[in-house]
C-alpha positions in Angstrom: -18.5 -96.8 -94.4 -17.2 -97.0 -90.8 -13.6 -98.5 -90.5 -12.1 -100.3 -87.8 -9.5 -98.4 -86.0 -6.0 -98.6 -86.8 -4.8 -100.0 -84.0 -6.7 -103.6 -84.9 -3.8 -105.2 -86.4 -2.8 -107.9 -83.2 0.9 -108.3 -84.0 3.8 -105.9 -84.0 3.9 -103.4 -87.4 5.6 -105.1 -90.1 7.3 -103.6 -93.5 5.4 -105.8 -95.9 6.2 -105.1 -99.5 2.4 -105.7 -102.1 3.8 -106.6 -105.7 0.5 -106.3 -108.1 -2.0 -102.8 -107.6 -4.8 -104.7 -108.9 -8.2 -105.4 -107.4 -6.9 -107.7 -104.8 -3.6 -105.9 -104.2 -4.3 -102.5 -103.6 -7.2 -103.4 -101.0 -4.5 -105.2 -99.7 -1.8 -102.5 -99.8 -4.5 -100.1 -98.5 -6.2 -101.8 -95.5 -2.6 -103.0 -94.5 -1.8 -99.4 -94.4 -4.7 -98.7 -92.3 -3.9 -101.7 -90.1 -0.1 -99.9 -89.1 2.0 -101.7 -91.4 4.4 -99.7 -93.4 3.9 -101.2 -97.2 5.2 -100.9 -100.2 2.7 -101.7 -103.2 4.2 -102.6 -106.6 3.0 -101.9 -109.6 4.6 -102.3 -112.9 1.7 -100.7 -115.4 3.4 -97.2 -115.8 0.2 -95.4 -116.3 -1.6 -96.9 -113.5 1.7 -96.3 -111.2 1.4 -92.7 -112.5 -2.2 -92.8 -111.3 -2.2 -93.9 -108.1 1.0 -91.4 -107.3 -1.0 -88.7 -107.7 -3.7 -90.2 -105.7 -6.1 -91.5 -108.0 -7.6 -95.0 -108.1 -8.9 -96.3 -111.0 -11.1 -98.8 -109.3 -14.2 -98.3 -108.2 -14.4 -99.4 -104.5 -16.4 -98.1 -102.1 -13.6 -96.8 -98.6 -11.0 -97.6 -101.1 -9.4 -94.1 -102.3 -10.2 -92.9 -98.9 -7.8 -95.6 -97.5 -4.9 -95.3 -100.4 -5.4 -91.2 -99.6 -5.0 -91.7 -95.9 -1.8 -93.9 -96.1 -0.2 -92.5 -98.7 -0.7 -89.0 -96.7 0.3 -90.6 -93.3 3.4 -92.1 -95.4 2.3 -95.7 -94.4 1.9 -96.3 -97.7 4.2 -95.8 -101.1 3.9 -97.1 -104.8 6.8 -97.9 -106.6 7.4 -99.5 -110.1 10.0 -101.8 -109.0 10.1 -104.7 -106.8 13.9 -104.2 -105.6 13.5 -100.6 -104.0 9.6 -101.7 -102.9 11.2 -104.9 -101.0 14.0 -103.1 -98.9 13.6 -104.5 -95.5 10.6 -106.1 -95.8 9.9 -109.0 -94.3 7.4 -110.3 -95.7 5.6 -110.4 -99.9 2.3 -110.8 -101.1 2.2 -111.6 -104.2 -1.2 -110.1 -106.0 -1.1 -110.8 -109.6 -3.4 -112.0 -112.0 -3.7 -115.9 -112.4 -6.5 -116.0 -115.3 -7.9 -119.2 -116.6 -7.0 -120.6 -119.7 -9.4 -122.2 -122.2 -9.0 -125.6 -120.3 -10.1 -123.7 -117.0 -6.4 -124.4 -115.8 -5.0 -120.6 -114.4 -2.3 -119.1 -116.2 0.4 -118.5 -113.3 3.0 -117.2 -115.7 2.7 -113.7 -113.8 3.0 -115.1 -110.2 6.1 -117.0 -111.2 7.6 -113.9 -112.8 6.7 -111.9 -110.2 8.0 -114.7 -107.5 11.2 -114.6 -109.6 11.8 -110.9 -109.0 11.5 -110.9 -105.5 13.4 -113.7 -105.0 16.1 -111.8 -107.1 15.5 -108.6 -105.0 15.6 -110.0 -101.4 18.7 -109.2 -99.4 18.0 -111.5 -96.2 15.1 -113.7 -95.4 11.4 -113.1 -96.8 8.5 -114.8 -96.3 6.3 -114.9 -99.7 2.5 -114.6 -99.3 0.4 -116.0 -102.3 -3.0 -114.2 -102.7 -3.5 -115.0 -105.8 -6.0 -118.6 -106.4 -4.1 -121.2 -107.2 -4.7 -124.6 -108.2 -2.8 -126.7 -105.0 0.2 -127.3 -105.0 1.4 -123.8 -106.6 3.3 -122.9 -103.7 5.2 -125.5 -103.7 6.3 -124.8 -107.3 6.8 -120.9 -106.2 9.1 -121.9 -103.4 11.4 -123.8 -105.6 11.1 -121.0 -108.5 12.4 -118.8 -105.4 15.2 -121.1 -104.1 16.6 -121.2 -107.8 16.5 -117.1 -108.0 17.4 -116.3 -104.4 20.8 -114.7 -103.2 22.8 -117.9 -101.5 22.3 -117.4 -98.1 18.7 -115.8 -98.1 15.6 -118.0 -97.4 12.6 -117.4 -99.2 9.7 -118.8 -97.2 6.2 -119.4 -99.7 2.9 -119.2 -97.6 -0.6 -119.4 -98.9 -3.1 -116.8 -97.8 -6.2 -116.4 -100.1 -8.3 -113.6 -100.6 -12.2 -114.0 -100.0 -12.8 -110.3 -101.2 -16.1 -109.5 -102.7 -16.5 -106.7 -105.5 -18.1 -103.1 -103.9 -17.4 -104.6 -100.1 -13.7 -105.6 -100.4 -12.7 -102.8 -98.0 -15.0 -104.1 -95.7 -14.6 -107.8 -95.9 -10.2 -107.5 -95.3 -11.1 -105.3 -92.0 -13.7 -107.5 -90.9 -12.8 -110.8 -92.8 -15.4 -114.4 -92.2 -12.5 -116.0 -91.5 -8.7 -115.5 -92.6 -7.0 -119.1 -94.2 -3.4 -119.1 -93.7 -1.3 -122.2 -95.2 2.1 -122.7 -94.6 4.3 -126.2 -93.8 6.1 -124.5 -90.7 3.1 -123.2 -88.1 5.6 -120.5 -87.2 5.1 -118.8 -90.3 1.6 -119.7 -90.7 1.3 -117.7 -87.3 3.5 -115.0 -88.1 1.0 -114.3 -91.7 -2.0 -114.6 -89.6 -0.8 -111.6 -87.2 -0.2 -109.4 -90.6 -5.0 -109.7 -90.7 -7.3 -107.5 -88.3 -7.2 -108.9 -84.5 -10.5 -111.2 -83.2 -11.3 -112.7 -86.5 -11.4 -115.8 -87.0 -8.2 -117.6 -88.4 -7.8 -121.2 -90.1 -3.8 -122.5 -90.3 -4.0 -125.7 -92.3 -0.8 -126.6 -95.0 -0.2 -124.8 -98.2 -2.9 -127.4 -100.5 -5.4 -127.1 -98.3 -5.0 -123.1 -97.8 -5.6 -123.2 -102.2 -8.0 -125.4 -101.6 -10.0 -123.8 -99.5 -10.4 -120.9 -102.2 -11.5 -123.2 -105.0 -13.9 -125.4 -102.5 -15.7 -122.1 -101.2 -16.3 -120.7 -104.1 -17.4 -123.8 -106.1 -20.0 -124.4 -102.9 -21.3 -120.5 -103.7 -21.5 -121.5 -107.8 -23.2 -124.5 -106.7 -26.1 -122.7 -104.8 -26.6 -119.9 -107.3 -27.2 -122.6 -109.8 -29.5 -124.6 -107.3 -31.6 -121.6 -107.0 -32.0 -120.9 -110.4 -32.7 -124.9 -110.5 -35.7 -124.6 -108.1 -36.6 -121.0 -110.2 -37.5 -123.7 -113.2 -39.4 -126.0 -111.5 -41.3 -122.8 -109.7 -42.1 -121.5 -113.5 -43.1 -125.1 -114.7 -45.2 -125.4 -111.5 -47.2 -122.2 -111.5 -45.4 -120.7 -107.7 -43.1 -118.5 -106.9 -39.3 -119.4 -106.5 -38.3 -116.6 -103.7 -41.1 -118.2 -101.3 -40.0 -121.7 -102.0 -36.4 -121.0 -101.5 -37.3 -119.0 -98.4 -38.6 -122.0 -96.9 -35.3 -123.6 -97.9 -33.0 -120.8 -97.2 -34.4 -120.6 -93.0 -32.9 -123.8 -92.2 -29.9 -122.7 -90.3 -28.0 -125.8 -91.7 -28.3 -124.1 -95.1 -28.7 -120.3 -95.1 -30.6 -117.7 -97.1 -27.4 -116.4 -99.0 -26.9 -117.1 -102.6 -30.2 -118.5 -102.8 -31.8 -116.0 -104.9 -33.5 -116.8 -108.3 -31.7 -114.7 -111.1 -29.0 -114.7 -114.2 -27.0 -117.1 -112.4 -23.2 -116.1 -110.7 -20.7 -114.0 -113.1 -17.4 -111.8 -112.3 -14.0 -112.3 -111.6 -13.7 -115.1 -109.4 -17.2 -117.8 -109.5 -16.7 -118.6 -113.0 -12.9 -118.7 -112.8 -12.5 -120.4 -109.3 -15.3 -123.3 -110.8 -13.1 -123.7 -113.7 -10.4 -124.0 -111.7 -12.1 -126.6 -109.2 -12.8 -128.5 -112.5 -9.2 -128.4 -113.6 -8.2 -129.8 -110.0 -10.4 -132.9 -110.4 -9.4 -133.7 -114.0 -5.4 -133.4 -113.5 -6.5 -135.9 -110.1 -8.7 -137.9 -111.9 -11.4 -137.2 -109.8 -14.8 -136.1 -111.2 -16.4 -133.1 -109.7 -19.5 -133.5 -111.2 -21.3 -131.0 -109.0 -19.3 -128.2 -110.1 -19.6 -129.0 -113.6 -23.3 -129.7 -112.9 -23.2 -125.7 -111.9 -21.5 -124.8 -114.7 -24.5 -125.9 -117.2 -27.2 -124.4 -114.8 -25.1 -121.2 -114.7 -25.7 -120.8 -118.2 -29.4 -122.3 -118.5 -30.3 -119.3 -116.2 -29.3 -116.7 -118.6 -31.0 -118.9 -121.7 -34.0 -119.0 -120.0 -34.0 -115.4 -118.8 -33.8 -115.5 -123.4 -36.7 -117.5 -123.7 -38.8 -116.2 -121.3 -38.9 -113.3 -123.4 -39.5 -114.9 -126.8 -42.2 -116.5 -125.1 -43.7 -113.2 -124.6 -42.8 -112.0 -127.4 -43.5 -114.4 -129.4 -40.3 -113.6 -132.0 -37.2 -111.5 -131.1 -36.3 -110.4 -134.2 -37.0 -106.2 -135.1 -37.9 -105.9 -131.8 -36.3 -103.6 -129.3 -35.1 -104.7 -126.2 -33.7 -102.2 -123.2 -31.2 -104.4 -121.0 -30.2 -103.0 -117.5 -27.1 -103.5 -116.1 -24.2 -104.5 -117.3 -21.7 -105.4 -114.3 -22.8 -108.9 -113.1 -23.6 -107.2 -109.7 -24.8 -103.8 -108.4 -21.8 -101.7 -107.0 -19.0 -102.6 -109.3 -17.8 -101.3 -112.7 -16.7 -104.8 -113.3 -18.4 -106.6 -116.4 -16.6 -109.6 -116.4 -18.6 -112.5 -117.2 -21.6 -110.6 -117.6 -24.6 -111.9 -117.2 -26.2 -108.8 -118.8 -23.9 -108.8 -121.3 -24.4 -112.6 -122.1 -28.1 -112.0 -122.4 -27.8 -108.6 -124.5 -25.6 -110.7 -126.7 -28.2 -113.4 -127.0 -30.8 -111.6 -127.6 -29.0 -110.0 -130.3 -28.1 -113.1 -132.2 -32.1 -113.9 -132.4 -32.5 -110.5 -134.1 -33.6 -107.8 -131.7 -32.2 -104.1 -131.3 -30.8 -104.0 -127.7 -29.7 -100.5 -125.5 -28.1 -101.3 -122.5 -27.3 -99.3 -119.4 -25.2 -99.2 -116.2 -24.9 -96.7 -113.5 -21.4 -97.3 -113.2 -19.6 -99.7 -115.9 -18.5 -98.8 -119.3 -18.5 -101.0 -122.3 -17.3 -101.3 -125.8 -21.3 -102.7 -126.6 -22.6 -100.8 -129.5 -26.0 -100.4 -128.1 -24.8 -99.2 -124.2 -26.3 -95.7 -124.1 -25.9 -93.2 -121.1 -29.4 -93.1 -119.4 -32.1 -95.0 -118.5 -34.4 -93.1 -120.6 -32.2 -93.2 -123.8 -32.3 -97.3 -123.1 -35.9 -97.1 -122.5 -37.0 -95.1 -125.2 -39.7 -96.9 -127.8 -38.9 -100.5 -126.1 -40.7 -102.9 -126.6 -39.2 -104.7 -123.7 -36.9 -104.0 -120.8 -34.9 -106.5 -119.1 -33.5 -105.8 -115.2 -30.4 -107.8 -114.7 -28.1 -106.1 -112.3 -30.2 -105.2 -108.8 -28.4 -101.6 -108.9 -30.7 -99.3 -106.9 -30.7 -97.0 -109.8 -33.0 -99.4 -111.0 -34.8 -100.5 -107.8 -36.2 -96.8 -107.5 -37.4 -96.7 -111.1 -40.9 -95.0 -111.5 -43.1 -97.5 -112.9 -45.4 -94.8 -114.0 -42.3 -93.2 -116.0 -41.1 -96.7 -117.4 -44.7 -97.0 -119.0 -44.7 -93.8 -120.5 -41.3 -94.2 -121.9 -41.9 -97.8 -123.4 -43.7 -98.6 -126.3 -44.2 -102.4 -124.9 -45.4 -103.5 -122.0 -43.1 -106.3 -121.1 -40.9 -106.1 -118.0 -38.7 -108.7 -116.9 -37.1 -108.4 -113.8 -34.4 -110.9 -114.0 -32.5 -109.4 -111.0 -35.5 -109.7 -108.3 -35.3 -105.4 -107.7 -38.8 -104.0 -108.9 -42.1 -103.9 -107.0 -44.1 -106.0 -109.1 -47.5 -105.3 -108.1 -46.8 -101.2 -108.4 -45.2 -102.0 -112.1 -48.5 -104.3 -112.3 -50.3 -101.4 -111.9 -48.7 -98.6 -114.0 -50.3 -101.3 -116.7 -47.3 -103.0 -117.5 -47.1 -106.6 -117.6 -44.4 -107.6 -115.2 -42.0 -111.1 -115.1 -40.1 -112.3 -112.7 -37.9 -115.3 -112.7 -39.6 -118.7 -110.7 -42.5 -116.4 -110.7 -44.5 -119.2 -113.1 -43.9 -118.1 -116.6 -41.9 -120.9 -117.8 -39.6 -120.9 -120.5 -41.9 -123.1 -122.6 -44.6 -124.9 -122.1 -44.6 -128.4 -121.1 -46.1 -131.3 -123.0 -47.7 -132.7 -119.9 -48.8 -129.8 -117.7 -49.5 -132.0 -114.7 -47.3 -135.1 -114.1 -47.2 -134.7 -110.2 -51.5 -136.2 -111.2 -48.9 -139.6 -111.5 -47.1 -139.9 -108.0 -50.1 -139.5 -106.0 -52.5 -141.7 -108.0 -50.5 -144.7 -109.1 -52.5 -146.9 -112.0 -53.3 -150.2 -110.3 -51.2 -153.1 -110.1 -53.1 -154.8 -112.8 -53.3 -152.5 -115.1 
């Protein structure tokens, strides 16, 4: 992947300290690196610290090792297990721990307050504290205070909000060449001093702290919302007999609205949708203020995966003994990352109702029983297969081959990869989702009969 040059970065080279090597940080502390900035990443695992010492990252990112090799060989870039040495005349902190959601969908920010704490503790003159991490609003301002109480008298810990918007197998790509970059901060100076940190020309959004949290939450409730509204229209499209990806075509070309995220499928899993809805959720509850869309979301999120379930006991006609390949396991193609699976969800479901399920990825590893090492191995006497991860591995399969691995003939492509007319004709019968094979069949077939010939007045 081409990078931007070095030299991108529009304000003068900072020392910025990174405290969390996670996802987030490290494509941080890397493309900070590559920006000019001398950093300083923190990482308190000892293993993982060990790890990335020695130059390897154990996270699959495409341009990500390339970036940690370049600055750690170019000595832009260093990994430390401590914050106090990592801090030493920095100016500025991001903090880029883990915040995950509790049962209640409320984050967990024990992690960012520890880790606000320590540098706060470690800070010799005045820093400027970046959270990354998504935060319901008004963390911040709790974070600032946590730092004013642990601060050295005299020093002035500054607490901006800057979140990430870094998507899984293109984060390397989106912090170079970032949508937008959200900086909140209650004194403009600092908001503008963050902002020069991020890749010159993009565009850049200063608001206060809340709304910088906000933003995180709002954007990615709006993304949970369309996945779901996809998969919405996918139902009526199977009820109805047409296909979803023309309908939601014709819906998707209005330039008001946008193609992206409208794709019929096993709904939106990972890392952040899920956790960033919850979170949203949480925000309207503690304000007393419904968010009814989101939660709306929420149920169609998981109706997706049901139906992608019942389409194939429909087919079936019974799960149970029969054997069932699922394909892809990381809920989306380029990642290792298996949180919130939707492959998983559906392996597990399918499972419950009886069948024997193999499932496969190209690149993540589970602790599933049935996850096997090759497609073949997965495909082997089937009776089924299910697509659910649009990895290309999986894109390019033979249909020829597929049919004479598989005892069945049933194919459901849930993740909208496979040429159904070639898998058509390698005698296989092929699903996809909105492709009109409903879930069930309805009572009344033809109720639209209704709107467009009323019964008369008198009747």
């Amino acid at each position: 992947m081409p990078l931007p040059p070095s030299a991108s970065a529009p304000g003068a080279r900072r020392k910025v300290c990174v405290v969390g090597a996670g996802y987030v940080g490290l494509t941080a502390a890397a493309c900070l690196s590559h920006l000019g900035h001398q950093v300083a990443c923190v990482e308190a695992d000892p293993w993982k610290l060990d790890q990335l010492r020695r130059g390897v990252v154990p996270i699959h990112e495409p341009g990500l090792a390339e970036l940690v090799a370049a600055g750690t060989s170019a000595g832009t870039l260093e990994f430390f297990g401590q914050t106090a040495p990592a801090l030493h005349d920095a100016g500025v902190a991001f903090l880029c721990v883990g915040t995950p959601p509790q049962p209640t969908g409320v984050p967990n920010l024990g992690h960012l307050a520890a880790a606000a704490r320590e540098v706060a503790a470690a800070a010799v003159s005045d820093v400027i504290v970046v959270v990354k991490s998504t935060v319901p609003p008004g963390s911040c301002e709790a974070i600032e205070l946590v730092c004013a109480e642990h601060a050295t008298p005299g020093v002035t810990i500054s607490v901006a909000s800057s979140p990430e918007f870094l998507r899984e197998s293109s984060a390397v790509e989106d912090f170079l060449a970032p949508d937008r970059v959200v900086v909140g901060a209650e004194d403009p100076e600092i908001g503008r001093a963050v902002a020069s940190l991020y890749p010159a020309g993009c565009p850049v959004v200063l608001t206060d702290r809340r709304g910088a949290e906000l933003v995180k939450y709002a954007a990615n409730t709006l993304l949970a919302i369309k996945v779901s509204f996809a998969n919405e229209v996918a139902g009526l499209c199977d009820a109805l007999g047409t296909d979803a990806s023309t309908v939601l075509r014709g819906v998707g070309l209005d330039h008001r609205l946008g193609t992206a995220f409208l794709g019929p499928g096993t709904g939106y899993g990972g890392s952040c949708l899920p956790k960033d809805v919850a979170g949203f959720r949480a925000v309207g509850d503690a304000l007393g203020t419904p968010t009814l869309l989101a939660e709306a979301a929420e149920r169609q999120n998981e109706r997706a995966r049901q139906r992608v379930v019942g389409k194939l006991r429909l087919i079936l006609g019974t799960l149970a003994g029969k054997r069932v390949a699922v394909l892809g396991v990381a809920f989306k193609a380029g990642t290792d990352d298996t949180r919130d699976s939707p492959g998983l969800d559906i392996a597990a479901q399918l499972s419950e109702a009886g069948a024997t399920v193999r499932v496969h990825d190209p690149l993540a590893r589970t602790a599933t029983a049935g996850q096997v090492a090759s497609i073949a191995e997965a495909l082997a006497d089937a009776d089924a297969m299910v697509v659910t991860t649009p990895a290309p591995d999986y894109r390019d399969l033979a249909p020829t081959e597929v049919a004479a691995t598989m005892e069945g003939r049933t194919v459901i492509d849930a993740a909208g990869v496979l040429d159904l007319d070639a898998f058509s004709g390698a005698g296989l019968s092929v699903y996809g989702i909105g492709r009109g094979l409903p879930t069930e069949f309805p009572a009344i077939v033809w109720p639209p009969l209704r709107w467009a010939h009323p019964a008369p007045a008198d009747a």
